[in-house]
N, C-alpha and C positions, 0 to 999 in steps of 0.2 A: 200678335203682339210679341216682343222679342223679351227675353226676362234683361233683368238688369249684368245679369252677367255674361249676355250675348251681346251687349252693348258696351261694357266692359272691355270685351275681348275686341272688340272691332279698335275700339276704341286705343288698346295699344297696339294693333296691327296699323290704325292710321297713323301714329305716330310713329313705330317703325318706318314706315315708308316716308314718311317725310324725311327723317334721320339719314334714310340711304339716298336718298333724290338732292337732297343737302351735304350730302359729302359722305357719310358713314362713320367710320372711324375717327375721320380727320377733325368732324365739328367738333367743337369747343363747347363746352358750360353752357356761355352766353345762347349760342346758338340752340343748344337742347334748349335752355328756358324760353328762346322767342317762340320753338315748334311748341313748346307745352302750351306757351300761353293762347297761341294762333289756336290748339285745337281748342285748351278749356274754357273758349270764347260759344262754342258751342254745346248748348243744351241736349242732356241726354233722347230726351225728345229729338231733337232735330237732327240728332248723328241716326237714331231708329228712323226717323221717314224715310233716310238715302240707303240705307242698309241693304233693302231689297234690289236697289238699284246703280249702285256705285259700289264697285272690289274697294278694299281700303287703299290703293296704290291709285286709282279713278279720285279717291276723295283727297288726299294726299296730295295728287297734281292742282285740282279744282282749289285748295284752300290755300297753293303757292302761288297761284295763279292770280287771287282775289285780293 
């Protein structure tokens, strides 16, 4: 079981990689708020199920993708 701060951490490593797959630098406000809210759509829990099995850049792709 992951503690809350290995979930945490993934947690803005997915958001990093959404950030750079979305442009990096160039996104806008708006854009960070649609990647926050796209991730804070998922529950702590359910960012730990993929943990063991999706890099944050794999989940990143998967939650542009949905």
């Amino acid at each position: 079981m992951a503690t809350k701060e290995d979930i945490d951490a993934y947690r803005r490593q997915v958001y990093e990689a959404l950030v750079q797959l979305r442009g990096g630098d160039t996104l806008d406000e708006a854009g960070r708020k649609e990647l926050k809210d796209i991730l804070a759509s998922f529950t702590d829990h359910e960012l730990e199920f993929g943990m063991p099995f999706n890099t944050a850049e794999e989940m990143a792709r998967m939650l542009l993708e949905g």
